[in-house]
C-alpha positions as a printed NumPy array, in Angstrom:
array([[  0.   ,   0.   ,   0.   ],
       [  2.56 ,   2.201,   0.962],
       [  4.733,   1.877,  -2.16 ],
       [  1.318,   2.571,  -4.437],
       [  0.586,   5.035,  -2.78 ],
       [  4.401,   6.841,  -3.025],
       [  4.138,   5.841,  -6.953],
       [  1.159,   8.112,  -6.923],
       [  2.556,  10.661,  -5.448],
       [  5.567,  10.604,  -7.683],
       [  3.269,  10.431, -10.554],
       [  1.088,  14.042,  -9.137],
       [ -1.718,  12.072,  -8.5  ],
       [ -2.278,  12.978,  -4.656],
       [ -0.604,  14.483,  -2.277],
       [  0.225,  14.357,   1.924],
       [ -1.775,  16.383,   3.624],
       [ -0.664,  16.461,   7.463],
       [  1.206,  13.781,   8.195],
       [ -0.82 ,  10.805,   7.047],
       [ -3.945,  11.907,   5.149],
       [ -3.225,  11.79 ,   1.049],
       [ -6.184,  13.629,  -1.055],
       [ -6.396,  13.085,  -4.848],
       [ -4.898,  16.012,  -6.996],
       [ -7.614,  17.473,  -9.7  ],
       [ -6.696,  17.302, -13.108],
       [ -4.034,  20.239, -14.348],
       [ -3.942,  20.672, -10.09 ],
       [ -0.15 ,  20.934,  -9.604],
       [  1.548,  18.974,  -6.483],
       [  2.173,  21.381,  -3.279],
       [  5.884,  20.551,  -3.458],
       [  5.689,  22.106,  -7.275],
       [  3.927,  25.472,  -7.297],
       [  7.174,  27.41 ,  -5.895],
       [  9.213,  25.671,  -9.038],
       [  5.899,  26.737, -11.429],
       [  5.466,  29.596, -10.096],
       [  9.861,  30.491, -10.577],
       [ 10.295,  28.965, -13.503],
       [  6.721,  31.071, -15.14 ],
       [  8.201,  34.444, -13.514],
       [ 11.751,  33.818, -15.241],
       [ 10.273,  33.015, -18.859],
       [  8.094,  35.779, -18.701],
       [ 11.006,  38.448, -18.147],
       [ 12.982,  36.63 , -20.473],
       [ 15.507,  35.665, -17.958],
       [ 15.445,  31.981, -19.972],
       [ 15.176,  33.09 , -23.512],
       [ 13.534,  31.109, -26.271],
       [ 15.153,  27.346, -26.836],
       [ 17.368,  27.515, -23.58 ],
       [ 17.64 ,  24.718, -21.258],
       [ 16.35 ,  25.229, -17.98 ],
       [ 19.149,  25.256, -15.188],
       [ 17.104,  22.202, -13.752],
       [ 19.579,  21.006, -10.95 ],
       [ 20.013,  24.684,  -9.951],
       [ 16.025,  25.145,  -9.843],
       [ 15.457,  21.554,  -7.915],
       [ 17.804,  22.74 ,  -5.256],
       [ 16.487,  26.38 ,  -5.058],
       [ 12.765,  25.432,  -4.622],
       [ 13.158,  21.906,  -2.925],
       [ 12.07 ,  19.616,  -5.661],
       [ 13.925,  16.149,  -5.677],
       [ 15.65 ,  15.382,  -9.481],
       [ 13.618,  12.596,  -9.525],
       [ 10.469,  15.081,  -9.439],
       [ 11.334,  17.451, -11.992],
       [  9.35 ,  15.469, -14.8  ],
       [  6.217,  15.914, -12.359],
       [  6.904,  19.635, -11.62 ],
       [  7.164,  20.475, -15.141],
       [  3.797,  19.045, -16.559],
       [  1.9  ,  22.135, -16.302],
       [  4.68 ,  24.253, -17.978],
       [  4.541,  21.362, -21.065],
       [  1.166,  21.808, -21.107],
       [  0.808,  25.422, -21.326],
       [  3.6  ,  25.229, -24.053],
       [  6.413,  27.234, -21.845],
       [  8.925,  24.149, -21.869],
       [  9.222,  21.188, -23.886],
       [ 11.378,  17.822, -23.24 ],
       [ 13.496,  17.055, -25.999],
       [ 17.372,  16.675, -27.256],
       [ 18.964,  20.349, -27.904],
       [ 22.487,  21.283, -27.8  ],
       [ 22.798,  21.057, -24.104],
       [ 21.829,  17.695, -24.547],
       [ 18.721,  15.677, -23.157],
       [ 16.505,  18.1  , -20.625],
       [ 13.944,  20.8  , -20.305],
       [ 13.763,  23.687, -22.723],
       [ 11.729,  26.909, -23.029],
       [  9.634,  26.71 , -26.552],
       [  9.979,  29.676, -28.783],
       [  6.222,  29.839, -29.105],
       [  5.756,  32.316, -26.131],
       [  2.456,  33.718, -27.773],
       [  1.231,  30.125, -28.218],
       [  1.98 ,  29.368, -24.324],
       [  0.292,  32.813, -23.323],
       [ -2.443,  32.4  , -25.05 ],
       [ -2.726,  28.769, -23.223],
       [ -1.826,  30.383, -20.222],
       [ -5.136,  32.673, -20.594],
       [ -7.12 ,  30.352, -21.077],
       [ -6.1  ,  27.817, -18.177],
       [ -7.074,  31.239, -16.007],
       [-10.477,  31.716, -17.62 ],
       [-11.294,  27.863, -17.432],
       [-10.517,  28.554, -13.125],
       [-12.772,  31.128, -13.166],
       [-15.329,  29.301, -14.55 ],
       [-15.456,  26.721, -12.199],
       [-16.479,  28.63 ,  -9.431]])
């Protein structure tokens, strides 16, 4: 139970609440441990502090906001999905890189906000 219940949390499916108590995550809901990482990662795109097709200092950022390596495939699925990052093979090699469609992730970005609003 215990180990099924870790895979899910590795895979952003619930979360700890408390000590003991794990809750299932909504869909697109990121992981607690995650929104400081989001949240950083959003904030430097936007002011262009990681231009278009850069590779995202991903060890730096998993120390800074306290996501393990082994976590930074979960912490980045909302970023993929909004189109701010992609996964692929660049010349830094094998990683996390921002997409040069910025108007294309905004525009995703808007939407994901009017979509919250709507479900209130």
């Amino acid at each position: 139970m215990r180990a099924a219940l870790g895979a899910l949390e590795e895979a952003g499916e619930v979360a700890l609440r408390g000590r003991v108590h794990r809750y299932r995550l909504s869909p697109g809901e990121l992981h607690p441990e995650d929104i400081g990482f989001d949240r950083a990662v959003r904030k430097a795109i936007a002011s262009r502090q990681y231009a278009p097709g850069t590779a995202l200092p991903v060890g730096l950022l998993s120390r800074r906001h306290g996501v393990p390596p082994l976590r930074i495939a979960r912490a980045c699925r909302r970023l993929i999905a909004d189109r701010l990052v992609t996964r692929r093979t660049g010349h830094a090699g094998p990683g996390y890189y921002v997409t040069d469609s910025l108007s294309i992730a905004a525009q995703a970005a808007a939407t994901r906000k009017e979509e919250g609003k709507n479900r209130v």
